[in-house]
Each structure stands twice: as structure tokens, then as C-alpha cells.
SEVOKE-407954 format. One record per atom (N, C-alpha, C): residue in one letter; x negated, y, z. Coordinates in steps of 0.1 Angstrom, whole numbers, padded with zeros to 4 digits, always signed. Atoms other than C-alpha are relative to their C-alpha. Example, Ala and Ser with C-alpha at 12.3 -4.5 7.8 and 13.67 -1.06 7.14 Angstrom:
<pts>
A-0009-0012+0000A-0123-0045+0078A-0009+0012+0000S+0009-0011+0000S-0137-0011+0071S+0008+0011+0008
</pts>
This chain:
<pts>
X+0012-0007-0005X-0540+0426-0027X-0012-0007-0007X+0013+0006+0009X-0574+0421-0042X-0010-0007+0014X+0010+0008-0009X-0598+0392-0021X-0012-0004-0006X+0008+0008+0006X-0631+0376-0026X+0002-0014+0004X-0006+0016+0002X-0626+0341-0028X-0007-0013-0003X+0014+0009+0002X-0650+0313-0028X+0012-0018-0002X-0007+0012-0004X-0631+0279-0040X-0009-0014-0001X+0009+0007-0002X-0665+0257-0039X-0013+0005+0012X+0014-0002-0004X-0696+0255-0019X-0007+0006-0008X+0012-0001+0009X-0725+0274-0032X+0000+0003-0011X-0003-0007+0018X-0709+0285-0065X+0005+0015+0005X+0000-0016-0001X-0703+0322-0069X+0015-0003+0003X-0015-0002-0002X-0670+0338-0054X+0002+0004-0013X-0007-0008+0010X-0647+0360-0072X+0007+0009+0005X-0007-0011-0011X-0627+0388-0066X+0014-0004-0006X-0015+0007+0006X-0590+0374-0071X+0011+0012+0006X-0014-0009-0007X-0555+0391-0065X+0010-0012+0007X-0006+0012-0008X-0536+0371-0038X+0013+0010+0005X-0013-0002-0002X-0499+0376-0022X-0004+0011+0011X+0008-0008-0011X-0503+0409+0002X+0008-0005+0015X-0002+0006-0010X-0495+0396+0037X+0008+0009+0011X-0010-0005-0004X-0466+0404+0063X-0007-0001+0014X+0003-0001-0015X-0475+0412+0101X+0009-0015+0009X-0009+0010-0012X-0464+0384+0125X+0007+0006+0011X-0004-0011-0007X-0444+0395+0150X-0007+0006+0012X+0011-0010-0012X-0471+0402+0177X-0012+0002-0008X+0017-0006+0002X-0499+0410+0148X+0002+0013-0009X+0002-0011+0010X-0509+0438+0124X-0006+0000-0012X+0010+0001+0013X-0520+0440+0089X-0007+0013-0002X+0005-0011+0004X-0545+0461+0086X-0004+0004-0019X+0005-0006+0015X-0559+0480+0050X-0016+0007+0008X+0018+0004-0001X-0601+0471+0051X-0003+0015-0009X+0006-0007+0007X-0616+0501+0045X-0017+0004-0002X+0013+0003+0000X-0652+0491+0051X-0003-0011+0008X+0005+0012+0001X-0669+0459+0053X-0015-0004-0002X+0017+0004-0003X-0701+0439+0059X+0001-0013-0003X+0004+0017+0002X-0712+0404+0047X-0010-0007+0006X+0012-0001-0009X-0734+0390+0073X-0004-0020-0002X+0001+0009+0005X-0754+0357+0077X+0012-0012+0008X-0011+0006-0002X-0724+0342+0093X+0010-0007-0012X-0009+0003+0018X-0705+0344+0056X-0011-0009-0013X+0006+0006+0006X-0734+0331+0043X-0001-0016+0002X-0001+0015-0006X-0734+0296+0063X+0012-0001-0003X-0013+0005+0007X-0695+0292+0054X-0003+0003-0011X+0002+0003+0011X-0705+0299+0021X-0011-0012-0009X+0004+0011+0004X-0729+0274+0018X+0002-0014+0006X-0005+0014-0007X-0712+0245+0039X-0004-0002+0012X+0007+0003-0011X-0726+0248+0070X+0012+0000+0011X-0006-0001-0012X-0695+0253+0090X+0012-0011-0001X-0015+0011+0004X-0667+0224+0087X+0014+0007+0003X-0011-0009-0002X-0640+0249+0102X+0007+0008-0014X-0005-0004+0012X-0638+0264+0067X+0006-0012-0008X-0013+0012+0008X-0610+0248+0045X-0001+0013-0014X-0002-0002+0012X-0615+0253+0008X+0014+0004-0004X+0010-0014+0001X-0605+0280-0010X+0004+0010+0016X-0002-0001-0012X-0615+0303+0016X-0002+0012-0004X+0001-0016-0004X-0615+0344+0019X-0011+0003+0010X+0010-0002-0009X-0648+0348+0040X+0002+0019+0003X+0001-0010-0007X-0654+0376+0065X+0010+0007+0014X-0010-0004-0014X-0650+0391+0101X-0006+0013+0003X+0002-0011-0009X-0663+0425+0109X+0002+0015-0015X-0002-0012+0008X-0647+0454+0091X+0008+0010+0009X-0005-0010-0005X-0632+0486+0099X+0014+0006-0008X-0010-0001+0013X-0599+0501+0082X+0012+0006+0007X-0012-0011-0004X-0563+0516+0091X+0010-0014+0002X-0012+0009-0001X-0533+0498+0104X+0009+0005-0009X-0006-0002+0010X-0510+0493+0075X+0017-0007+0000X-0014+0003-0003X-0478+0475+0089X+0000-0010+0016X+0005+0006-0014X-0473+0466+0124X+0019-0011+0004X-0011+0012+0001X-0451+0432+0134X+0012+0008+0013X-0013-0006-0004X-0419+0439+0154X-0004-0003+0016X+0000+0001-0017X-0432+0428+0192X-0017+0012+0002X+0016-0006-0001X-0466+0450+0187X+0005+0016+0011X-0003-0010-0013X-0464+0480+0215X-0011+0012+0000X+0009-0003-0002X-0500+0496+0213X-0003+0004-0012X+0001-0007+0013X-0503+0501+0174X+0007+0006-0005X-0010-0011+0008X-0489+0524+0151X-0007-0004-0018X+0002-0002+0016X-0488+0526+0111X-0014+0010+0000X+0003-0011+0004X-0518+0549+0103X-0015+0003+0010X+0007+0002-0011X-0542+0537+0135X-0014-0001-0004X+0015+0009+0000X-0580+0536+0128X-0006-0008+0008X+0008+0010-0007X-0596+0503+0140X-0014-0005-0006X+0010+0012+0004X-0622+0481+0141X+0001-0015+0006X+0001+0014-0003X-0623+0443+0142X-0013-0008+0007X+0011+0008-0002X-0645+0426+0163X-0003-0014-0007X+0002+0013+0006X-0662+0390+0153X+0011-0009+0008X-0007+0011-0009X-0645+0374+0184X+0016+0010+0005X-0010-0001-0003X-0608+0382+0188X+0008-0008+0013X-0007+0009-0011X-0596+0373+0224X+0013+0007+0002X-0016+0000-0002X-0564+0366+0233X+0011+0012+0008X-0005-0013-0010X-0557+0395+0261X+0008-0008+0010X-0005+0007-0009X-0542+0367+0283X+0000-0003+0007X+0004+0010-0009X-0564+0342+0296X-0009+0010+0012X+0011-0004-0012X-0589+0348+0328X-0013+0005-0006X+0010-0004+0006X-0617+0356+0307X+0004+0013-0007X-0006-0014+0009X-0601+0385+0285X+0003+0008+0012X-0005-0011-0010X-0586+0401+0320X-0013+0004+0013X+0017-0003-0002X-0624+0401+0331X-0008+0007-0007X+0008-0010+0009X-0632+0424+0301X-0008-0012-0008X+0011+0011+0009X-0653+0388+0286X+0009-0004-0010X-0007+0010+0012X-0632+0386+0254X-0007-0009-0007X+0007+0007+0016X-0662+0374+0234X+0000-0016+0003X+0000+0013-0002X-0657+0344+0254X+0014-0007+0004X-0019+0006-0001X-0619+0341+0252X+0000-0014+0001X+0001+0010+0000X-0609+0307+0260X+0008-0001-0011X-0011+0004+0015X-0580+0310+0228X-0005+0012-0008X+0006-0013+0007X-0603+0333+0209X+0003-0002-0018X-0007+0006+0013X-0593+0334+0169X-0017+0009-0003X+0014-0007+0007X-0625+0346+0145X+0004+0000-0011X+0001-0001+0016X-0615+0365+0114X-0008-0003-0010X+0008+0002+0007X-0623+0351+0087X-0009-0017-0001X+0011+0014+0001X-0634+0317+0101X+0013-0008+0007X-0012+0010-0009X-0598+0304+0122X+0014+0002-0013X-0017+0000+0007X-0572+0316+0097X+0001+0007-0014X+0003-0001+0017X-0574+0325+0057X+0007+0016-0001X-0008-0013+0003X-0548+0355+0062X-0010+0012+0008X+0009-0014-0003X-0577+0371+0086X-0015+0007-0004X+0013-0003+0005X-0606+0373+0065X+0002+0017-0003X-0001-0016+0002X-0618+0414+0058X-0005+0001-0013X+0001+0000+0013X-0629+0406+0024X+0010+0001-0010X-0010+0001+0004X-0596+0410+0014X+0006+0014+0004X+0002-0016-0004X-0581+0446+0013X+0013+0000+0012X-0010+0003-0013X-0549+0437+0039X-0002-0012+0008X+0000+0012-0010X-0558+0412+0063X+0008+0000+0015X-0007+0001-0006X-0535+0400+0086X-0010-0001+0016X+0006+0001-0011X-0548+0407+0126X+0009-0002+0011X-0007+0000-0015X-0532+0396+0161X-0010-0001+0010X+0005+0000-0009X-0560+0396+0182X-0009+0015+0005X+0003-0009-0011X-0579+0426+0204X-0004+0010-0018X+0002-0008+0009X-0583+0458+0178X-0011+0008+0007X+0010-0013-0005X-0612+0487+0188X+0010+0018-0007X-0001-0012+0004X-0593+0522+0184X-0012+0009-0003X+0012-0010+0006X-0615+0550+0166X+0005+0015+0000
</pts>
């Protein structure tokens, strides 16, 4: 799959071809079919966040199609239009079954918890709360 790719601080990305990614078995890989670069991507691109681990795939709010779904997934299908929120909660804890995902206590944030969920990348790997469309 084709990503943007940033392997310094403050020096220009790139648009690289990386390994395309397999669903875990409770997540989904989606196929990014629209994307935004917000000033969130901009502070992990210029060092402001220590969570980022060099090289990094920046980005969390896109929209796009589910393109392979892991073997415990129940709710998605091949072919699904979603959207990704910034804060991905868990669907677990006491705060998620309150409707408060944005304050999941095991909340993941594409793009800033895990390299496979960035949306700058055209398959990014997702397991946490999807938006049907």
C-alpha cells in the first residue's frame, strides 16, 4: 500500500509503499478513501508528542470502506462504509457502555497508539469503535 511517512522531525514526509496489512482477529482493515491532516499531525510532526516512535505514518480521522475483516469481527462486513473517529474506545469498559467513548479508559488513537492505524496510508489497520454511513 502506498503511506506518507515521516522518518525525522521537521523534515518533509514522503509518500512510500509499505507491506499491506492483515486484520487482527477482532479488527478490520479498512481502504482510506478520504482524509484530513489536522493540527494534531502537525505537532507529531514537529516533535511535540513523545508517543510518536520514529518512522511514523501520521493520521486519525478518515473515512473509507472496510476491506478485510479479522475472523472474531461480528458487526462488519467486506464492502461497509465507515468513518474513524480520533478517539477509538474500547466498547468494554464503564465509560464506553455510558455512550463516553471519547473518554475510553483503553482508548487507542489512530495514528498516534499504533503505526498500522494511521489513515495516511491507503489500508490501515482498525479495531476500535467504526461510524457506519
Amino acid at each position: 500500500m502506498k503511506a506518507v511517512l515521516f522518518e525525522k522531525f521537521q523534515e518533509a514526509p514522503k509518500v512510500v509503499s509499505v507491506a499491506d496489512p492483515s486484520p487482527e482477529p477482532h479488527g478490520v482493515v479498512l481502504k482510506v478513501e478520504a482524509t484530513g491532516v489536522c493540527r494534531s499531525d502537525w505537532h507529531g510532526w514537529m516533535g511535540h508528542d513523545s508517543d510518536i516512535v520514529l518512522p511514523h505514518i501520521p493520521g486519525h480521522e478518515l473515512a473509507g470502506v472496510v476491506e478485510a475483516v479479522g475472523k472474531d469481527v461480528r458487526n462488519w462486513n467486506v464492502g461497509d462504509r465507515v468513518t474513524v473517529p480520533f478517539i477509538c474506545g474500547c466498547g468494554s469498559c464503564s465509560e464506553c457502555h455510558a455512550g463516553h467513548q471519547q473518554v475510553c479508559l483503553h482508548q487507542e488513537q489512530p495514528g498516534w497508539c499504533c503505526q498500522t492505524d494511521s489513515n495516511q496510508s491507503q489500508f490501515p489497520n482498525n479495531h476500535g469503535n467504526l461510524g457506519g454511513t
